[in-house]
DRENPANU-466794 format. One record per atom (N, C-alpha, C, CB): residue in three letters; x, y, z. Coordinates in steps of 0.1 Angstrom, whole numbers, plus 5000, padded with zeros to 4 digits. Glycine has a CB too. Layout:
BEGIN
ALAXYZ;...
This chain:
BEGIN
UNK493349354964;UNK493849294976;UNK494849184972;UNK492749234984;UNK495849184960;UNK496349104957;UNK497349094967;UNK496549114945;UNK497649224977;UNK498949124982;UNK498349034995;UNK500449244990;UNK497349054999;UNK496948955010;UNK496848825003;UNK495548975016;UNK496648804993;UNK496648674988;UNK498448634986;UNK495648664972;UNK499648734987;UNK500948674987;UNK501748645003;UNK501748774979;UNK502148585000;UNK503048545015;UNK503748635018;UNK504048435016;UNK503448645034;UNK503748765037;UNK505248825041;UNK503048785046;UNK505948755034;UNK507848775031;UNK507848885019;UNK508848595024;UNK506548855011;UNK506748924998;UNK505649064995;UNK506448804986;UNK505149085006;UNK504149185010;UNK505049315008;UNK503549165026;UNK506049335013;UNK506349485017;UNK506949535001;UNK507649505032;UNK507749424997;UNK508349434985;UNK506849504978;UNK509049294978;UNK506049434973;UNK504849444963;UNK504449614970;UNK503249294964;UNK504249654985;UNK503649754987;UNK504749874979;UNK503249755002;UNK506249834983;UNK506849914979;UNK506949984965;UNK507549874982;UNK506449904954;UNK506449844943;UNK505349974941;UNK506149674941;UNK504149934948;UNK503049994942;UNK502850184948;UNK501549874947;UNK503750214962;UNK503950374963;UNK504750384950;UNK504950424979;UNK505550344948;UNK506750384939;UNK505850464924;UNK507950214935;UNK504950384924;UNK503950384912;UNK503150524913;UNK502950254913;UNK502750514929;UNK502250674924;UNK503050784930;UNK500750704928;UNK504050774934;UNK505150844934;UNK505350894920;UNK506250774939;UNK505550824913;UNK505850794897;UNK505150894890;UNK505250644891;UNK503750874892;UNK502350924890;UNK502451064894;UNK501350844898;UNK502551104904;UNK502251214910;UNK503451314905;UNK502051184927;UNK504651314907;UNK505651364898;UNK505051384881;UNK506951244900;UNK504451294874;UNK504051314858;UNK503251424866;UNK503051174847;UNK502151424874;UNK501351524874;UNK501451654883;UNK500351464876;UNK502551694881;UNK502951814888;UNK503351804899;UNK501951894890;UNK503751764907;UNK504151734921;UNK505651754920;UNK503751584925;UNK506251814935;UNK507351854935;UNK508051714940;UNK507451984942;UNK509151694939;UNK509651554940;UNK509551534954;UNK511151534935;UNK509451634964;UNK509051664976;UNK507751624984;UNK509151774975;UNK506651644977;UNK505251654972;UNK505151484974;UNK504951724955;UNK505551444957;UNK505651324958;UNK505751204967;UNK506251324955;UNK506851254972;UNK507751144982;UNK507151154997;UNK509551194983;UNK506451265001;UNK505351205010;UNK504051175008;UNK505351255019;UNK503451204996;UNK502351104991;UNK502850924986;UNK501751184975;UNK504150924986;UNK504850754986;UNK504550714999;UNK506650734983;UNK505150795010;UNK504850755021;UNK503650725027;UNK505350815027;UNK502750835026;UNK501350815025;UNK500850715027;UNK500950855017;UNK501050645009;UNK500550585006;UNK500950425009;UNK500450624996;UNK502050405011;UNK502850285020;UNK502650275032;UNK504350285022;UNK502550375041;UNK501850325054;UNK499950335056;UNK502650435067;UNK499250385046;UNK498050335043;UNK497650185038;UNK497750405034;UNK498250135028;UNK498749995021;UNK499049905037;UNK500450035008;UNK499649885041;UNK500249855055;UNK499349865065;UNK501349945058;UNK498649955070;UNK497349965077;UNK496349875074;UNK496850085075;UNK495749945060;UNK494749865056;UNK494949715053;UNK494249925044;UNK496149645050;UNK496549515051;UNK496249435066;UNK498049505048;UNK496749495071;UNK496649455088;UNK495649445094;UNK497249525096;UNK494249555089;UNK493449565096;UNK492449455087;UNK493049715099;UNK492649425077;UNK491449315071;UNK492049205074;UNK490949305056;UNK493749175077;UNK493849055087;UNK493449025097;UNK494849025090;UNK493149165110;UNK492549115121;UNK491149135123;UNK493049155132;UNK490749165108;UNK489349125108;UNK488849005105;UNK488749195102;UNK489748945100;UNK488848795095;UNK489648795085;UNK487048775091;UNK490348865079;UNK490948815065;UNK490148845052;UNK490948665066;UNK490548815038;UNK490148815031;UNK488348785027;UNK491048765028;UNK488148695035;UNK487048615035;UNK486048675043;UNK487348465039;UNK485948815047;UNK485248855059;UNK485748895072;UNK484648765061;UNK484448975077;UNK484848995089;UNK484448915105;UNK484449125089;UNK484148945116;UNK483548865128;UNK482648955133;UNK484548805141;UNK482449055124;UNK481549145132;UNK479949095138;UNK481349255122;
């Protein structure tokens, strides 16, 4: 959860950073560049979700359940 701990100017960069990675990844492992590039996407608007949803849960620190 390191990007919740960064300001959130510098969030999309890092998420972008880290699809790219298994984009990266997934191409070494057989994946058609095609394949790939929407497991990047995938995985950027998952990253993006799951950021958002443990912000309006309370944050890092917990939920309010």
């Amino acid at each position: 959860m390191e990007a919740l701990e960064m300001p959130r100017n510098q969030r999309d960069g890092f998420i972008v950073e880290v699809a790219t990675r298994y984009y990266d990844d997934a191409v070494r492992n057989g994946l058609s560049a095609s394949q790939a590039e929407e497991w990047r996407k995938n995985i950027d608007e998952w990253l993006h979700a799951l950021i958002e949803t443990i912000e309006v849960s309370g944050g890092a620190a917990g939920g309010h359940a």
